[in-house]
C-alpha positions in Angstrom: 21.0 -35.3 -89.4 24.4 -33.3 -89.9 23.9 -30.6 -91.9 24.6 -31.0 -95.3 25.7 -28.0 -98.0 26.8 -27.8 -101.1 28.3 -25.0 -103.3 30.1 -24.7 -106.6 31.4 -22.3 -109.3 32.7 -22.2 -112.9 32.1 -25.7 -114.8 30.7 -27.4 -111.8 28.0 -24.7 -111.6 27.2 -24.5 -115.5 26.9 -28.7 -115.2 24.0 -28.0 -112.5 22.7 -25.7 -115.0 22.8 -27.3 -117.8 21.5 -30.8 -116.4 19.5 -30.3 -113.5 16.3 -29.4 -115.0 16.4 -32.6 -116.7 17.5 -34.9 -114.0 14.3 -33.5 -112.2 11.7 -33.6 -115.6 12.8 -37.0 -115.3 12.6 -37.9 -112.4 15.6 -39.4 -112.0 16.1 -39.4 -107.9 12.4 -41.1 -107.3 13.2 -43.4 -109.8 16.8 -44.4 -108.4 14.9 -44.7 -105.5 12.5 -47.3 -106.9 15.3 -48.9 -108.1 14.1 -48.7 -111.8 17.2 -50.6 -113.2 16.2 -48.9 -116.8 18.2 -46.0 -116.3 21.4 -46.6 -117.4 20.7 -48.1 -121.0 19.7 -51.2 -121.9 23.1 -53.1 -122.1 23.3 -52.2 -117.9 19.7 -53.8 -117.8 20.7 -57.0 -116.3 23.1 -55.8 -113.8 21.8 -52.9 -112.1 18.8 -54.8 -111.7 20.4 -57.0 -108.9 22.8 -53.7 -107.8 20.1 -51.3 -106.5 20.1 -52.3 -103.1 22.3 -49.5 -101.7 19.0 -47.2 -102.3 17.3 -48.9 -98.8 21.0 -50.2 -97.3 20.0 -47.9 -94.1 17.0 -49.3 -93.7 17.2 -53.0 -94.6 20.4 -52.9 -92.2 19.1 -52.6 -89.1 18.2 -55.0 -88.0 22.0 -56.1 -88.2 22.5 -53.6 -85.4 21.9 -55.9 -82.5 23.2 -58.9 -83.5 26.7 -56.6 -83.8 26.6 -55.2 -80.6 25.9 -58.5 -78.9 29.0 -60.3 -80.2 30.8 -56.8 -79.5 30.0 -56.5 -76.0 30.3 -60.9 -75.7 33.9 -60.4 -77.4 34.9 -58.1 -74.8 33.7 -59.9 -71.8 36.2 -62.8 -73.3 39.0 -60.2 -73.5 38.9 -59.2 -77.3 39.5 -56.3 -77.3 41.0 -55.7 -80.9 39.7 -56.5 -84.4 41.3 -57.0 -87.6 39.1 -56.5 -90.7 40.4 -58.9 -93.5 39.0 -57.3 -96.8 39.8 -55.5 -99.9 38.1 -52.7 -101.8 34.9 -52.2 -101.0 35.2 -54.5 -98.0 37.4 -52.5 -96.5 37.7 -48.9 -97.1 34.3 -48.0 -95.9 35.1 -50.1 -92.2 38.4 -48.1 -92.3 36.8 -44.7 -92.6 33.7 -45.4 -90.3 36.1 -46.0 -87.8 38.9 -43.6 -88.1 36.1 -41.1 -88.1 34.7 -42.0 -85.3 38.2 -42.4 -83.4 37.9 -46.0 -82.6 40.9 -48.3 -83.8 39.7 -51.2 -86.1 43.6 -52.9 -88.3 42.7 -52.8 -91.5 44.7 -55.8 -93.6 44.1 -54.9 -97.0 47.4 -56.3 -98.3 49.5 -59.1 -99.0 52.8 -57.6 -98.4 54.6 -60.2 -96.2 56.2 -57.6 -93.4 52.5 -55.9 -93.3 50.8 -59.3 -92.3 53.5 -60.3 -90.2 53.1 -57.4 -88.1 49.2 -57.4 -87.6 50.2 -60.9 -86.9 52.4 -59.8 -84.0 50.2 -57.6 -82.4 47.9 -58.7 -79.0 47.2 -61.6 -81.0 45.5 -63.0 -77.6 43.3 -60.4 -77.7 42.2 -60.0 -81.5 39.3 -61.4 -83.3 39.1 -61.2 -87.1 36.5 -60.5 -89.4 37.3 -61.4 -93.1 34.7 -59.6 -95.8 34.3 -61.3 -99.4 30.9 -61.5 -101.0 32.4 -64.6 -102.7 34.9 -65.8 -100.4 37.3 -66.1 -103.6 38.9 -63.1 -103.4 42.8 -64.5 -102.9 43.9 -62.1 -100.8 41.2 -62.3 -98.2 41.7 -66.3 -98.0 45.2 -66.2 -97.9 44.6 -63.7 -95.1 42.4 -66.3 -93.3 44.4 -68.7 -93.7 47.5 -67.5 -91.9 45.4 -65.9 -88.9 43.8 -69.5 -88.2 47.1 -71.0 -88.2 48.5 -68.1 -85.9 45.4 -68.4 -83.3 45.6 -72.7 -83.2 49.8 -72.4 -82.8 49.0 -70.0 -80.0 46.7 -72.1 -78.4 43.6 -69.7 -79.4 40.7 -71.1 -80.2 40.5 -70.4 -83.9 37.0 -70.8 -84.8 35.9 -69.1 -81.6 38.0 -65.5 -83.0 36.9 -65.6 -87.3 34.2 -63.4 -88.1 32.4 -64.0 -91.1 31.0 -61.2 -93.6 29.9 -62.8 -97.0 26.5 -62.8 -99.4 23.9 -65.3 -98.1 24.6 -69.1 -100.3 28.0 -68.5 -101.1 30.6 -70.5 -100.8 32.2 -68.6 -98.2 29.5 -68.6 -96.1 28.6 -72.6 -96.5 32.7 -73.4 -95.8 32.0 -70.5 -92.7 29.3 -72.5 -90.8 30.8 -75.6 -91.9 34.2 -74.8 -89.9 32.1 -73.4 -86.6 33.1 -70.1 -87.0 32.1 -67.9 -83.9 29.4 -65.9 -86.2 28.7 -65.6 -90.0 27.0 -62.1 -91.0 25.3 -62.0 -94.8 25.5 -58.8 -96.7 22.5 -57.6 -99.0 23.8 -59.6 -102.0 22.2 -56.8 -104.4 24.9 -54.2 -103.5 27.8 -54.2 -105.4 30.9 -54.3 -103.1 31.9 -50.3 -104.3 28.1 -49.7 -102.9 28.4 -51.4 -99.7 28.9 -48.8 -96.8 25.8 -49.1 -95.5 25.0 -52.7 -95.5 27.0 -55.7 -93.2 30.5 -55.3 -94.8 30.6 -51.7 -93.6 29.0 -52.3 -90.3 30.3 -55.4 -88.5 33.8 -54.9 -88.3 33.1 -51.0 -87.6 30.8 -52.0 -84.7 32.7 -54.6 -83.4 35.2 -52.1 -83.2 33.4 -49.9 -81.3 31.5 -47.4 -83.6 27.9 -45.9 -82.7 26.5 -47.8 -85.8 23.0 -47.3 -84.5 23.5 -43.4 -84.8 25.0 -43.9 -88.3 22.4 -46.0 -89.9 19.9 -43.7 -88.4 21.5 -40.7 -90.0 21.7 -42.1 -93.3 18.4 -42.9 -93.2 17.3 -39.2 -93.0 20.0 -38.5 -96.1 18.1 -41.3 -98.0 14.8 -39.2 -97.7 16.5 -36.1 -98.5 17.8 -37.6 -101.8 14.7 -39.4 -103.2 13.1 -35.8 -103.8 12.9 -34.8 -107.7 13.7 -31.0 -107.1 16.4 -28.7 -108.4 17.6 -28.4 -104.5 19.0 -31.9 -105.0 22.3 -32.1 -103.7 23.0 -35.6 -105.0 21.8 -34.1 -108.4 24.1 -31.0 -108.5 26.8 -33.3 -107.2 26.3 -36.2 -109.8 26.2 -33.3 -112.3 29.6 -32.0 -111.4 31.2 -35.4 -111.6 29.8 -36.5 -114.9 28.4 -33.7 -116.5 30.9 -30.9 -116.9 31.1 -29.8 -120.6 33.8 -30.4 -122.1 34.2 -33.5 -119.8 36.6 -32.5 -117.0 37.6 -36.0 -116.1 40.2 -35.3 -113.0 38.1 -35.2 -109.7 40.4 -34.0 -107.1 38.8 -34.6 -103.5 40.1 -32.5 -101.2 40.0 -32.8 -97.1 39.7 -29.4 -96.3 38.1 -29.6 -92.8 35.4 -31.9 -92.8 36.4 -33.8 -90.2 35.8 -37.1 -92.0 38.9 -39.2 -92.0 40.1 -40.9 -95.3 37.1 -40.2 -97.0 38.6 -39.4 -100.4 40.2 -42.7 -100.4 36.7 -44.4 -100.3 34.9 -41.7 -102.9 37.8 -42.9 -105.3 36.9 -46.2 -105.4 33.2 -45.8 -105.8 33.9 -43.0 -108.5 37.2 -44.8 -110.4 35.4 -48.3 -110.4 31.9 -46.8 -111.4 33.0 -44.4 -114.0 36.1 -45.8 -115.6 34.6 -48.2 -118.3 34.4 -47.6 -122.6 37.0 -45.4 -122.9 36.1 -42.9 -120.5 34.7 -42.0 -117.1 36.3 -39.5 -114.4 39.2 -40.1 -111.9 39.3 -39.2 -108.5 42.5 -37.9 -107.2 42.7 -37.8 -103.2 44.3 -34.2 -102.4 45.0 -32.2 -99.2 44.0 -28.4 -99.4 46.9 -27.0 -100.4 48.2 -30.0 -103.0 49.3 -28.3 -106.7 46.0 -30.0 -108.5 44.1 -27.2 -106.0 45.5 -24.2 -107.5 46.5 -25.6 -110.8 43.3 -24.6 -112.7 44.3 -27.3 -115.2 41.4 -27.1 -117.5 40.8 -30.6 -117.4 40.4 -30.8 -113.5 37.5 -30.4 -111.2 38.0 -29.8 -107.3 35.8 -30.7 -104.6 36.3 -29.7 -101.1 35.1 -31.4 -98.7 34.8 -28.7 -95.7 32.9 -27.8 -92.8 29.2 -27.3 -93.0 30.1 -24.3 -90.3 33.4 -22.7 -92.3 33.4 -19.6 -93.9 34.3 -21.1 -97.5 36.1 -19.5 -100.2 36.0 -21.0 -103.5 38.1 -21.0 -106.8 37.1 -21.3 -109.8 36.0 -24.7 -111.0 35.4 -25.8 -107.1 32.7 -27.7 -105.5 32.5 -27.6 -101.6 30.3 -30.1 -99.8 29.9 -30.5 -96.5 28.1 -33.2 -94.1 28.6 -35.9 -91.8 30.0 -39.0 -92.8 27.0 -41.6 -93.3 25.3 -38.4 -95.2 28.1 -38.0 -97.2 28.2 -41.2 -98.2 24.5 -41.5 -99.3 25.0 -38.7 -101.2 28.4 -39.6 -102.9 26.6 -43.5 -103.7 23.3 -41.5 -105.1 26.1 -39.1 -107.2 28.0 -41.6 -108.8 24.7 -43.5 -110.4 24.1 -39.9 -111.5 26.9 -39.5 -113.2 27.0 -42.9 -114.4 23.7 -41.7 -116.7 25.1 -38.8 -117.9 28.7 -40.6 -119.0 26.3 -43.3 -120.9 27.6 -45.9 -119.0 27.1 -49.0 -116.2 28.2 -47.7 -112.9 27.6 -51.1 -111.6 29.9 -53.6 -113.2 33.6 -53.7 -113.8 34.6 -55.3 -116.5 38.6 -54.6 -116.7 39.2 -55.4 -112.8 39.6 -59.2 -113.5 42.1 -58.7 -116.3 45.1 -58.0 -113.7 43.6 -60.6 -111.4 44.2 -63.6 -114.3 47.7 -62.3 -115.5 48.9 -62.2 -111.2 47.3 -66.2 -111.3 48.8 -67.1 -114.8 52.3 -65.9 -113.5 51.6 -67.7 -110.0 51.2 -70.5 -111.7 53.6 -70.4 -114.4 56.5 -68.8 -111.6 58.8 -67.6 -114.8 61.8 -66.2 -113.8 61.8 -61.9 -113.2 62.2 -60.2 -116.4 65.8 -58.6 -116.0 66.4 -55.3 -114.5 67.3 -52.4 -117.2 70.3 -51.9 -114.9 70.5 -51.3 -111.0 71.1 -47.7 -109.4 71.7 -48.2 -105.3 68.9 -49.7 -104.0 66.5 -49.7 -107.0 66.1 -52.5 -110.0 64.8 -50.5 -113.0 63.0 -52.1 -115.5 61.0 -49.8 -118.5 60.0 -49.8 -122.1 62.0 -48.4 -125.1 61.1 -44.8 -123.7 63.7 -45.7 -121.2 65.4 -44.3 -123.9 69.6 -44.3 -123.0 68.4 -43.4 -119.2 71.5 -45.0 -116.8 70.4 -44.0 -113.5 66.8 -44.2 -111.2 66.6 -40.6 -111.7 67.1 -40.3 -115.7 64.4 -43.3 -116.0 61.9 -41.3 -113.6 62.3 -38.1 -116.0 62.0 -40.4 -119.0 58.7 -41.7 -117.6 57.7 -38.1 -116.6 58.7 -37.1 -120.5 55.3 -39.2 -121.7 53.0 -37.4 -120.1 50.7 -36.0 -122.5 48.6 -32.1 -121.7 45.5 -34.5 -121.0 47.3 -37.4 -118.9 47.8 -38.6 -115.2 50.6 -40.2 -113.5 49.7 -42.8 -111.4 52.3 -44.3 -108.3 51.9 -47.6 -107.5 53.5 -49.0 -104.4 53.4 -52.6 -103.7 54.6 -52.9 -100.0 53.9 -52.1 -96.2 51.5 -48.9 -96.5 51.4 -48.4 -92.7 55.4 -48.7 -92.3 56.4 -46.8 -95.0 53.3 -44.4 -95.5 55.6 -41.5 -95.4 56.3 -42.5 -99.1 52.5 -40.7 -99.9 54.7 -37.4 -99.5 56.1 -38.0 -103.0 52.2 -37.8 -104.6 52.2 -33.9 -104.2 56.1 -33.0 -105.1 55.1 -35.1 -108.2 52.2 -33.0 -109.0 54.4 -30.1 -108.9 57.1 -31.4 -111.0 55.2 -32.6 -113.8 51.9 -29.9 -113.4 49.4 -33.5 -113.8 47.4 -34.8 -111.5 48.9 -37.7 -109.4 47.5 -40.5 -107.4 48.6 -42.8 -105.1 48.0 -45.9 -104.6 49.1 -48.7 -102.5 49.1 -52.6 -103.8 47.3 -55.0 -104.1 44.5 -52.9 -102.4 44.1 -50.0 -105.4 43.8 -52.8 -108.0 39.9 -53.0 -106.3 39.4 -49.6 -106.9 41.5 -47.1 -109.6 42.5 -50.4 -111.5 39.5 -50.6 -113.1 39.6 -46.6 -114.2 43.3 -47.5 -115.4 42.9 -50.2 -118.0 38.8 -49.4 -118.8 38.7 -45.2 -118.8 40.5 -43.2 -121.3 44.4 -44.4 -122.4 45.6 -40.9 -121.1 47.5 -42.5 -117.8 51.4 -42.7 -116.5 52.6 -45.5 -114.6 55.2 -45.5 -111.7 54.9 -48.8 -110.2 57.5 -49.4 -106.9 58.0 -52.8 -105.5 60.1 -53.9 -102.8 61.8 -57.1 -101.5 60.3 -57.8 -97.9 62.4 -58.4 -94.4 61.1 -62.0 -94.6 58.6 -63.8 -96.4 55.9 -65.7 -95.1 54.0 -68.9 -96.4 50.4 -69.4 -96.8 48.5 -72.1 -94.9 47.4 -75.4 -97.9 49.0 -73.1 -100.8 52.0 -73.2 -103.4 52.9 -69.7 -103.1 54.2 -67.1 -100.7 52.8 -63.8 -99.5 55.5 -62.3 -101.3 55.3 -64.5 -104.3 51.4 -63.7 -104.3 52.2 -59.6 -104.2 55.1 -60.2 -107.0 53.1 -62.0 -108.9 49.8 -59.5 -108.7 52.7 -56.3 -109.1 54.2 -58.2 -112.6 50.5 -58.7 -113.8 48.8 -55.4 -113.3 52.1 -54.2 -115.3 51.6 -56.7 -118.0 47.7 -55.6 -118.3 48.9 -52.1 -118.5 51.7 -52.4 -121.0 49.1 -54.3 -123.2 46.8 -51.2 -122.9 49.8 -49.4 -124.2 50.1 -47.4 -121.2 54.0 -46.4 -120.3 55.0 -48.2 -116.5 58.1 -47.8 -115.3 59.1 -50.7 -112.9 61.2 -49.3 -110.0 62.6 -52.9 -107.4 63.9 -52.0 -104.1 65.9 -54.4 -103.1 66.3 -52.5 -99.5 63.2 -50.9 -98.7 64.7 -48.6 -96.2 67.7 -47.4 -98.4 65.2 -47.6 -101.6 62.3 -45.6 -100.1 65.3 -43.0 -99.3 67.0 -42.8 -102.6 63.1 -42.8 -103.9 62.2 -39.0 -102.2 65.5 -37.8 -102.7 65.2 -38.6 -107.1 61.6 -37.1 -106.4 62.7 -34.4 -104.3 65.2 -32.9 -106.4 63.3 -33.4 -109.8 60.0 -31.0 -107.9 63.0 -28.5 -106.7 64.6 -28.0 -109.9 60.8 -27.6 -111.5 60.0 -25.2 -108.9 63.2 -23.4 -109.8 62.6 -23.2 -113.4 58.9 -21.5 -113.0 60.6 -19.0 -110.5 
């Protein structure tokens, strides 16, 4: 196994102090361990009891392992060469780290932005195979993704059933429609692991071997991390880091994750959903913030934040105060991080295994789907972006006055929050505005790119504390693009999931500030340069 460290100072060190001696008294890693679904209270009784899976995913998994590489290595004799991994959440972001990390290309489609499908449409489309993950099969954008890749593969003259991939819990009906159609092969996931939890089982490892990952070498390695874990002793790394996250007194509910060498490729962006999901539930819970080393949040010593580091187990590491630095390979890290979160779960006093406020933005996006009611009139237009606000628009006239407006709410304890809904990998230079923000405004900022965050932060956004900022940016697409047997678009669906996670949010009370580009070229342009200026001229003040 990779070795795995872990080191800490100020309130994350004092959290391990304070809590650790009771964690081990009672003996709460054996007992996560023997999945003892008592441990988060009585009102998470019934759910955790069918959520514990994850504790043995490592194990229970391989078998898996050769039924992967078989269809891998008969895909390739046919030519396949490239897989796209339909999924969202939980279904996704663990594939699309696995493989990143390991340096082998897997297309992640987590979106429903019409130029994003259209262009992993486009691509060697003779030589992809798909694999679309949904414990249900009812997740809308997964099907809609189905949907236009069969119709793709049969216009082509592709065998359609020969190229779909199936990932879904055993009995759904996902997986009866699956072997119903003749797909090429239909994999079932452990269906007591919840989605956030899910790394280790079938959704993390079939489109991650198919692409070409050692998944033998990673289940094998978590395995050893599992046995490390289940050990009630102060030396618990899984304890100290579950104490950090949800045991800091007062509560220091800003996580900011920070690659700082590990070598582990978009790993904070799967550690927010497991934490933001888990955590962010009756009124509070903590939010991760994906950082580089040197973003503000780092050096901020907002005393509110926490900062993890997530750094070579072989670097000399020198930490702030308030800093946690771990340090692992990827399938131990994510053992430990799964094991940390239940932690912390227990010492919040509440259910890190449901997530009760996810489906609220889900029925407003289907209401307005259905109900297709005309788009609530811009505020007034500025070059390239519709603004649309609440009364704290206040008399704001341009993009940049509405943006400072916005900025004006945030509160000592609050969070701003960008939310793009459009092409992630086209325009993912856009992420640069995350840390100019953080330097304007002195918050924490995240970033997050629609509809694919609503599976993960959008639970921590409408459940955890009302302390957040919204910054929502949507953008008319190149072209739109139907979906196979349904009434609505690609870029009707996105529109219509954008409007309703604002709705949700402005019925929270939460301030979100609607910014339409109508080019997205011109209006991701316009976009940096509002940013830009607003982080130089608060740069200029504190100098």
């Amino acid at each position: 196994m990779s070795t795995l460290s872990y080191d800490a100072t100020g309130a994350a060190q004092q959290a391990l102090e304070q809590h650790i001696p009771a964690l081990v008294a009672d003996r709460i890693a054996t007992r996560i361990f023997a999945k003892d679904h008592t441990l988060w209270g009585a009102d998470a009784e019934s759910e955790s009891a069918i959520r514990l899976g994850w504790v043995e995913a490592a194990t229970v998994s391989q078998p898996l392992v050769k039924d992967i590489l078989e269809l891998r290595d008969a895909l390739r004799s046919e030519g396949v060469t490239r897989i796209v991994l339909c999924g969202m959440g939980g279904s996704s972001l663990a594939p699309e780290v696995i493989a990143g990390t390991a340096g082998v290309e897997l297309t992640v489609l987590d979106s429903t932005d019409p130029d994003q499908v259209r262009a992993a449409l486009a691509d060697r489309l003779a030589e992809t195979a798909i694999v679309v993950s949904s414990k249900s099969g009812s997740t809308v954008e997964t099907d809609s993704q189905r949907r236009v890749f069969e119709k793709a593969f049969n216009d082509a003259g592709v065998d359609a059933a020969s190229r779909i991939i199936i990932v879904t819990d055993p009995g759904s009906p996902l997986d009866k429609a699956s072997r119903e159609a003749g797909y090429r092969a239909v994999f079932n996931a452990d269906p007591n692991v919840g989605g956030r939890f899910s790394a280790l089982t079938a959704f993390g490892l079939v489109p991650s071997g198919l692409a070409g990952v050692d998944i033998q070498a990673f289940l094998d390695e978590a395995e050893e991390a599992a046995e490390i874990l289940n050990e009630d002793a102060p030396e618990n790394i899984g304890l100290a880091l579950g104490a950090a996250l949800g045991g800091t007194t007062p509560l220091r509910n800003k996580i900011v994750i920070a690659e700082d060498g590990s070598g582990i490729v978009g790993f904070a962006d799967w550690a927010e959903q497991l934490i933001a999901e888990s955590t962010g539930k009756l009124g509070t819970g903590v939010l991760p913030v994906v950082a580089g080393p040197a973003s503000p949040e780092v050096s901020h010593g907002a005393p509110d934040v926490l900062v993890v580091r997530l750094v070579n187990a072989d670097a000399d590491v020198e930490l702030g105060e308030n800093q946690v630095a771990i340090a692992g390979g990827l399938a131990t890290q994510m053992m430990v991080w799964e094991f940390a979160t239940a932690v912390a779960g227990r010492l919040l006093g509440i259910n890190p295994f449901d997530q009760p406020d996810v489906e609220a933005a889900k029925v407003a996006a289907r209401g307005l789907l259905d109900a297709q009611p005309e788009p609530t009139p811009a505020a007034f237009v500025d070059g390239a972006i519709e603004v649309r606000g609440g009364d704290w628009l206040g008399d704001a006239a341009t993009a940049e006055g509405a943006v400072k407006a916005l900025l004006g709410t945030l509160s000592p304890d609050s969070y701003l929050s960008v939310q793009a809904y459009f092409d992630r990998l086209a325009f993912a230079e856009l992420e640069g505005i995350r840390d100019e923000l953080a330097a304007a405004t002195g918050r924490p900022v995240t970033f997050g790119w629609g509809p694919r965050f609503l599976h993960s932060t959008g639970q921590f956004h409408k459940g955890g504390p009302a302390i957040g900022v919204f910054l929502q940016v949507t953008a008319s697409p190149a072209e739109d693009l139907s979906i196979p047997d349904r009434p609505f678009t690609f870029g009707e669906l996105i529109s219509a999931q954008a409007a309703g996670d604002a709705q949700v949010l402005e019925g929270h009370g939460r301030p979100v500030l609607r910014l339409h580009l109508t080019n997205r070229a011109a209006g991701v342009a316009q976009l940096q340069d509002i940013i830009a200026a607003l982080s130089a001229r608060a740069s200029a003040t504190e100098s």
